[in-house]
BATIFI-98901 format. One record per residue (C-alpha): z, y, x. Coordinates in pm, whole numbers, padded with zeros to 5 digits, always signed. Example, Ala and Ser with C-alpha at 12.3 -4.5 7.8 and 13.67 -1.06 7.14 Angstrom:
# residues 2
+00780-00450+01230 +00714-00106+01367 
# end
This chain:
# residues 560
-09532+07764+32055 -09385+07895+31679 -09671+07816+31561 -09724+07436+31638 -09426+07409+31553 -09523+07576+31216 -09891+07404+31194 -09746+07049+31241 -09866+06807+30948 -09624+06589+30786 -09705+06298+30595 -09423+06129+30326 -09266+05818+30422 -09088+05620+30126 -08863+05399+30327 -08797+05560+30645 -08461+05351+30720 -08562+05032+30842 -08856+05058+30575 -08593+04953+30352 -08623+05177+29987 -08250+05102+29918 -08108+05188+30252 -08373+05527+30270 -08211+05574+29886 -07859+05609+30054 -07962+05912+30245 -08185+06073+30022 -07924+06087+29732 -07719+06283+30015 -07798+06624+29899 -07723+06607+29550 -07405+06395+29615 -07272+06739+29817 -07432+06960+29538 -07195+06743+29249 -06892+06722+29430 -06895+07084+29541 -06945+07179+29191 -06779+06901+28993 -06474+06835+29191 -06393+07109+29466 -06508+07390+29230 -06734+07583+29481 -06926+07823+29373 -07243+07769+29219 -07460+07982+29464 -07242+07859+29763 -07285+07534+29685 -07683+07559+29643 -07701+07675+29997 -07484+07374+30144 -07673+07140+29988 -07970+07267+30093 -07872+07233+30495 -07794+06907+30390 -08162+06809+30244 -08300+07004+30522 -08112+06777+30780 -08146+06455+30612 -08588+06604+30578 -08572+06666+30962 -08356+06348+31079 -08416+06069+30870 -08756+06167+30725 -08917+06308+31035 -09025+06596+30898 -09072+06866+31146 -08847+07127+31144 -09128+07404+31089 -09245+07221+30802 -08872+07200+30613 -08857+07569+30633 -09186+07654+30500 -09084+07399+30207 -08787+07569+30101 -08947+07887+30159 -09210+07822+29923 -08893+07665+29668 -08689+08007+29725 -09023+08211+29602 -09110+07967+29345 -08713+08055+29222 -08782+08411+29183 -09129+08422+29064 -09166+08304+28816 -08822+08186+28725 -08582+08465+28808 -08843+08711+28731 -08784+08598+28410 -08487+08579+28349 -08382+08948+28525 -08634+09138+28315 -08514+08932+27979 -08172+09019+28025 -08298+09382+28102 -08444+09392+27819 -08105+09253+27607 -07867+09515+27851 -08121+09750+27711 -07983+09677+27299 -07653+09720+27411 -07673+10078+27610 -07895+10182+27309 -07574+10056+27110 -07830+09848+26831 -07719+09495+26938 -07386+09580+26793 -07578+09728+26495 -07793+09358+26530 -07444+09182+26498 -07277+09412+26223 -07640+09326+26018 -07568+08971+26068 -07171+08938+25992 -07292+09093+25626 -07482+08778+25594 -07178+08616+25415 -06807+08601+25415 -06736+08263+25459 -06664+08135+25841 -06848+07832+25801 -07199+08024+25704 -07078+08271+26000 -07069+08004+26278 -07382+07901+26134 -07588+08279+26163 -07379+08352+26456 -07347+08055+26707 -07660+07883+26619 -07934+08165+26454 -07836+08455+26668 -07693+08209+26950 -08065+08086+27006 -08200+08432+26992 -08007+08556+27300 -08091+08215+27448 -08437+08295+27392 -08393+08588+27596 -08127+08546+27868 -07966+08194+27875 -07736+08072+28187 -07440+08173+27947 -07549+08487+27783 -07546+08282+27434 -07134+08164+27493 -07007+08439+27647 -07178+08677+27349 -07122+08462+27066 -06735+08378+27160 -06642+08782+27124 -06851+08782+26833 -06636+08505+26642 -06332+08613+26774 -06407+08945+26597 -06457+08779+26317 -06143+08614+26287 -06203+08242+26447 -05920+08075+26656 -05958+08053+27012 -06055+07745+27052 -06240+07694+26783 -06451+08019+26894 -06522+07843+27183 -06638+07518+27042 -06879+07634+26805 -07045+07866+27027 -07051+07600+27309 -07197+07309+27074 -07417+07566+26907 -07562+07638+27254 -07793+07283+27243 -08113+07241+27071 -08235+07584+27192 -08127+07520+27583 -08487+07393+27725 -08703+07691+27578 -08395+07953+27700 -08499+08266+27903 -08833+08248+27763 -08892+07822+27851 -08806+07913+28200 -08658+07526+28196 -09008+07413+28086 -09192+07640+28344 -08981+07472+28615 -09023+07143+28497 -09440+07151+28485 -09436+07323+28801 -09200+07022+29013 -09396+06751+28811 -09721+06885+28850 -09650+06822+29218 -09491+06515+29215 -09831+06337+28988 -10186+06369+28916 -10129+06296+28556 -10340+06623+28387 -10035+06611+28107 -09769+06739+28367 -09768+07110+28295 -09593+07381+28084 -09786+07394+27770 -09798+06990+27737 -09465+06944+27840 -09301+07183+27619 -09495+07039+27336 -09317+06719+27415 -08982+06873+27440 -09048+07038+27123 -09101+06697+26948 -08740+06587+27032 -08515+06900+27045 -08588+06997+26693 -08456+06680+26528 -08152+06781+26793 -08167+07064+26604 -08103+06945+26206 -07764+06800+26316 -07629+07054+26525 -07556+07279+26269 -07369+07019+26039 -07167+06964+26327 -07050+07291+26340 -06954+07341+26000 -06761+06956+26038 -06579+07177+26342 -06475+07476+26153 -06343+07294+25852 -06430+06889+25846 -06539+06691+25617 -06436+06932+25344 -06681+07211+25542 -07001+06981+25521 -06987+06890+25176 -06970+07242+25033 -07195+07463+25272 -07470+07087+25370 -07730+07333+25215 -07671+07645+25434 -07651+07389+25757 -07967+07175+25641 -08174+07490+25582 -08123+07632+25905 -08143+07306+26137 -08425+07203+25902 -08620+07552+25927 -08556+07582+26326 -08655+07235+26422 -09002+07263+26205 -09052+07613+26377 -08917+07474+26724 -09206+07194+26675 -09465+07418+26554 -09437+07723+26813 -09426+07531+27104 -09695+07252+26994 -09912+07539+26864 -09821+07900+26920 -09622+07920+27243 -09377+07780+27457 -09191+08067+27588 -09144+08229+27213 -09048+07842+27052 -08693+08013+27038 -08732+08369+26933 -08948+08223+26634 -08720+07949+26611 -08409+08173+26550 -08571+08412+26358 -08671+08175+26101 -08398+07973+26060 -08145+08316+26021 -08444+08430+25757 -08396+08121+25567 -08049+08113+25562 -08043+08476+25460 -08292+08361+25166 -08080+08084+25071 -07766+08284+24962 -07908+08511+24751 -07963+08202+24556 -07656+08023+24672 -07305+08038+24787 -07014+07791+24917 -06734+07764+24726 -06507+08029+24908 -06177+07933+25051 -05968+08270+25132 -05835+08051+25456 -06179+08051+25592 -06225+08425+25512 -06204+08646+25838 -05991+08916+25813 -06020+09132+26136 -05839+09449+26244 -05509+09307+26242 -05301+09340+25931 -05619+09269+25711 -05860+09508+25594 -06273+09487+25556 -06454+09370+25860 -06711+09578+26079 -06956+09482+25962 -06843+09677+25609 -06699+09982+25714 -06969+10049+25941 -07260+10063+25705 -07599+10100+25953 -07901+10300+25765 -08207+10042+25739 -08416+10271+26017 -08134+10138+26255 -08099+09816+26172 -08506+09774+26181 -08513+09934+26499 -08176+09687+26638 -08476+09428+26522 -08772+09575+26690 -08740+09454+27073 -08812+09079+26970 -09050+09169+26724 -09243+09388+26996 -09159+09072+27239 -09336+08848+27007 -09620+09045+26950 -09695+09049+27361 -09697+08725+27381 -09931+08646+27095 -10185+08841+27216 -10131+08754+27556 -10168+08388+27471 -10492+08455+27233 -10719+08226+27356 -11015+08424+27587 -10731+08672+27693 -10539+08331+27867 -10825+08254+27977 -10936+08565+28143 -10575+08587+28288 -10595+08263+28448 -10817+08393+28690 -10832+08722+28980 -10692+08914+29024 -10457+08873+28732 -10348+08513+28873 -10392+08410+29222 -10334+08068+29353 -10347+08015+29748 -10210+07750+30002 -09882+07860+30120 -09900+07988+30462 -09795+07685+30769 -09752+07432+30486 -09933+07047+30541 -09758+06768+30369 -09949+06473+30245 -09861+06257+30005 -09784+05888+30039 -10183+05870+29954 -10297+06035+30233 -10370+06379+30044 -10241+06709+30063 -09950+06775+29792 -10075+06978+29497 -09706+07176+29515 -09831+07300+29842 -10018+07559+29653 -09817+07844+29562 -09961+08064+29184 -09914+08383+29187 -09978+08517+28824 -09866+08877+28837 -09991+09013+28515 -09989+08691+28258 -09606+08595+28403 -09334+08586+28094 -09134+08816+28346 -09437+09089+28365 -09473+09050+28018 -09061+09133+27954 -09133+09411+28189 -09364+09578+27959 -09141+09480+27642 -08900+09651+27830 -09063+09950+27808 -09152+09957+27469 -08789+09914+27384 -08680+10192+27594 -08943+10389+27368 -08825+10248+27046 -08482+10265+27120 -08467+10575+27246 -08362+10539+27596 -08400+10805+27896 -08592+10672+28156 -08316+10693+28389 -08075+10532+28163 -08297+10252+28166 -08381+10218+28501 -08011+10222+28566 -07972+09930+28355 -08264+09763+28523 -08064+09824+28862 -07751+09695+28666 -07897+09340+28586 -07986+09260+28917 -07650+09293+29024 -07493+09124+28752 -07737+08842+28831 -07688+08852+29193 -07500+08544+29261 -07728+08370+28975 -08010+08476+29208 -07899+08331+29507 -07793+07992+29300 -08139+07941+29146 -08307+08010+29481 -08095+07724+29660 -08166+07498+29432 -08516+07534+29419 -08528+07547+29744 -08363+07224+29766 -08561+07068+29543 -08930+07179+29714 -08734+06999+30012 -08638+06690+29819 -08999+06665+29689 -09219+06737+29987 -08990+06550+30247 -09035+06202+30002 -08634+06147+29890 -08772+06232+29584 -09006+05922+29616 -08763+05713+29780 -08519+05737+29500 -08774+05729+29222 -08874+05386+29411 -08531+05300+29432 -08451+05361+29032 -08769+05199+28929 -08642+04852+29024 -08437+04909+28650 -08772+04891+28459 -08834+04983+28116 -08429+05032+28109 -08480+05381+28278 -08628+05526+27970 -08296+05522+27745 -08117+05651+28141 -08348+05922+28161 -08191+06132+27906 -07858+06039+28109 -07985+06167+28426 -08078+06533+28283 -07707+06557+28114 -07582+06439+28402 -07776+06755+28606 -07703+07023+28341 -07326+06904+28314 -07264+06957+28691 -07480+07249+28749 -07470+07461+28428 -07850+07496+28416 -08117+07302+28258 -08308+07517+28457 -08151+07377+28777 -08148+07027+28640 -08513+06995+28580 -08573+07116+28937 -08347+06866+29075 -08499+06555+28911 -08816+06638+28712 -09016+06511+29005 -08781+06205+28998 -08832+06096+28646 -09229+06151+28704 -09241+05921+29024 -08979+05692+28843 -09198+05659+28551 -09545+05569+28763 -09340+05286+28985 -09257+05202+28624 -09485+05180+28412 -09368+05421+28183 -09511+05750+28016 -09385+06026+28277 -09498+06331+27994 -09182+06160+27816 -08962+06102+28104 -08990+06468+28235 -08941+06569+27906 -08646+06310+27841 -08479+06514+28135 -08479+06828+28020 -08382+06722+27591 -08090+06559+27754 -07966+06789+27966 -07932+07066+27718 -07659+06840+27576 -07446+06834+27891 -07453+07239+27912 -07150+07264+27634 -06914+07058+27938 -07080+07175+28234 -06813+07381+28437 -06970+07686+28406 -07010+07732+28068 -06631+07592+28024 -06548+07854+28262 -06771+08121+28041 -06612+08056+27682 -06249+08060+27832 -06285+08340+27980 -06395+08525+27707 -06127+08396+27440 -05873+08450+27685 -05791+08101+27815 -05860+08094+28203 -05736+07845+28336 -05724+07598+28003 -06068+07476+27999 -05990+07119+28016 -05813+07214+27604 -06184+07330+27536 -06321+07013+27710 -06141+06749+27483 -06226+06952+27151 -06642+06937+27261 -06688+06662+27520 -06659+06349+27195 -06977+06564+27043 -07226+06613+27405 -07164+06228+27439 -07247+06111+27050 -07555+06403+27031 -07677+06239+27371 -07651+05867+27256 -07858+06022+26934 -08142+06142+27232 -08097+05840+27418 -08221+05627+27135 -08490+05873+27008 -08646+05875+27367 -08607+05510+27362 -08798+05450+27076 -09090+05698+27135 -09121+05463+27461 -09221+05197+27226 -09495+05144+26961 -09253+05252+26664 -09282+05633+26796 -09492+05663+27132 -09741+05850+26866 -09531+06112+26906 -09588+06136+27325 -09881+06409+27391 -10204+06206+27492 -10396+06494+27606 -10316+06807+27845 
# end
């Protein structure tokens, strides 16, 4: 009897309510109506939340939709596994392999190396917040970057709030390739379900992203020196800001158009804090002694000078991204991909009980679950892992302690991103998905300056553009079809935007508080960054806008 129950196919239905698209819309935005409030206005916790809204797609799948209650299941099941592998996988063994720089004690040797950089504040928030910000995004993201960076201005003599600012706007243009592009991997992965276009996948996708994030990226640091000192701040350090948004946009673009999307921000970073580095041995602000830090109390040098690290240690605090870079160059060489595409490195299979066709009549591509154990960024971190342990000079059991450490700090995390993957394999293969990209198509060619909206709106309330790209990539790709618009842009659109909602998302308020000290007065940080997400997203709005039209649609990928 389980398994009829189980075997039972299910075919979408776009208007299931009195084959009406609008009155179907009204229960298939249920789900992520609960998820908002919950988060946005009763404060629930973020993995807590996941799971309610969850039963709540899973009843509105079973009730409204039809869909059998066997076949519900299976889809989240398949969304829960999808969460961890590849996405948590990711993201656990990354931030093992960051816990791992701070047992060995070299990321505060990393951080004294880059507070020599220069004494001025405004050159500081640029090296710290946005160079070594996007580094640790690279690595670990869902608020690794805030909660590091905060301490790390604090230290070096920035006001509370203005800590928090700068490391909150700071934590923008490298959002959608965090945790090693585990936004982007999501992304391709609901899309590539949700169309037949051959463009809806990682590499293609990323390359897209990475063709409107990195002009993102030349403004965000001018903004931050504006926020440390004004007007006054951008006119006497506009070189050391240019240089560094300049130098990470063009190697934002060029990794993930032509080297690889999950390193776009460790080269990115690493670049831009090389050129800046460059650039004042040639050139220095004019320094104001009010925007020199003086740390330690009643005034004295910094860290960074009294602890003088020998070059061995400082090369070796380096190592673990150069050794992570190095993996994933030769992992992405062009005939090992290949080979690791295929078994037993990758294998792809039907997930077990699962038959849902599509409003065509054929069986969902998402349906099909890939299972590529060796060539996964996660495996890959694994064996970085390693070699840092070596390089670092870790015991084996002091790293496999901190291994067992990061999945406990990440536990709730876990549990979060599993809901809401879940929740979105059941928005996707129980048709709201389609119903309300039917229902937003009836705007037209108006959706493409709203789809930037949409993803800020995700990331804002959820804290992830990880979480945001789940929830509505497969929205913007159905929107765009119903359309007529370009859904490599639109899916793309969702996740550019959304990394400008992450500075005001809840979460990340709740993060850079915290860490300066200020529970409780996030809505003080809100009012000093929430003027900047909305301008910088206006500024993606129209830049998505226009690469929907003839005066920049060369810039939208036209092959896979």
């Amino acid at each position: 009897m389980a398994d009829q129950v189980l075997a039972e196919q299910f075919h979408i239905v776009t208007d299931p309510v009195a084959d009406s698209v609008a009155l179907s819309a009204i229960f298939a935005v249920l789900s992520l109506l609960t998820l908002f409030l919950l988060l946005g206005v009763f404060r629930v916790r973020a993995w807590l939340a996941g799971v309610i809204s969850l039963l709540v797609a899973l009843i509105v799948a079973i009730t409204v939709y039809s869909m059998p209650l066997g076949q519900a299941l299976l889809s989240a099941s398949e969304g829960a596994a999808f969460g961890f592998f590849p996405i948590l996988w990711i993201v656990i063994n990354a931030i093992w392999v960051y816990n791992l720089t701070v047992v060995s004690g070299h990321f505060d040797v990393l951080r004294r190396s880059m507070e020599r950089v220069s004494p001025d504040m405004r050159v500081q928030a640029i090296i710290v917040a946005f160079c070594f910000g996007a580094l640790l995004e690279a690595l670990a993201g869902f608020g690794t970057p805030v909660a590091v960076t905060v301490v790390m201005l604090m230290a070096l003599g920035f006001p509370p709030v203005r800590a928090a600012s700068v490391a909150l706007i700071a934590n923008t243009a490298p959002v959608a390739f965090g945790a090693l592009a585990t936004p982007i991997t999501t992304l391709g992965t609901v899309t590539a379900g949700a169309a037949s276009d051959p463009r809806l996948n990682t590499d293609t996708l990323g390359a897209m992203v990475g063709r409107q994030t990195p002009i993102l990226a030349v403004v965000v640091p001018l903004v931050l020196v504006a926020v440390v000192d004004g007007r006054r701040g951008v006119k006497q350090t506009w070189p050391a800001a240019v240089v560094a948004g300049f130098v990470f946009g063009v190697a934002q673009f060029l990794a993930s158009n032509y080297i690889s999307v999950p390193l776009t921000d460790i080269i990115a970073s690493l670049a831009a804090a090389a050129a800046v580095v460059l650039l004042l041995r040639v050139w220095q602000p004019a320094l104001d002694h009010a925007l020199t830090p003086v740390t330690g109390g009643g005034g004295g040098d910094s860290e960074a000078e009294v602890h003088r690290d020998s070059p061995a240690e400082v090369a070796r605090a380096y190592a673990p991204y150069l050794i992570i870079i190095v993996i994933f160059a030769i992992a992405n060489l062009g005939p090992i991909k290949d080979a690791l595409a295929h078994e037993p490195w990758t294998v792809v299979f039907k997930w077990p009980g699962l038959d849902v066709l599509g409003g065509n009549g054929k069986p969902l591509s998402s349906t099909n679950f890939t299972f590529g154990w060796l060539p996964a960024a996660g495996t890959l971190m694994v064996i970085a892992g390693v070699l840092t342990a070596i390089v670092l000079r870790i015991r084996p059991g002091a790293a496999l302690r901190a291994y067992g450490r990061t999945y406990v700090e990440l536990r709730q995390p876990i549990v979060t991103v599993m809901a809401v993957l879940a929740l979105a394999y059941v928005l996707n293969q129980s048709g709201q998905t389609n119903t309300l990209g039917a229902f937003l198509a009836t705007a037209g060619s108006v959706f493409v300056f709203l789809s930037s909206i949409l993803g800020w709106i995700g990331v804002a309330v959820t804290g992830s553009d990880t979480s945001a790209n789940a929830l509505f990539g497969a929205l913007q790709v159905q929107t765009a079809a119903k359309a007529g618009l370009d859904p490599v842009l639109l899916a793309a659109a969702n996740s550019s935007g959304g990394v400008l909602g992450k500075m005001i998302s809840p979460q990340n308020l709740a993060i850079a508080a915290g860490a300066v000290g200020m529970a409780g007065r996030e809505g003080d940080i809100f009012r000093k960054v929430v003027l900047w997400s909305v301008v910088l997203l206006l500024f993606m709005c129209v830049l998505v806008t226009l690469q929907g039209t003839p005066v920049l649609d060369w810039m939208v990928p036209t092959q896979p």
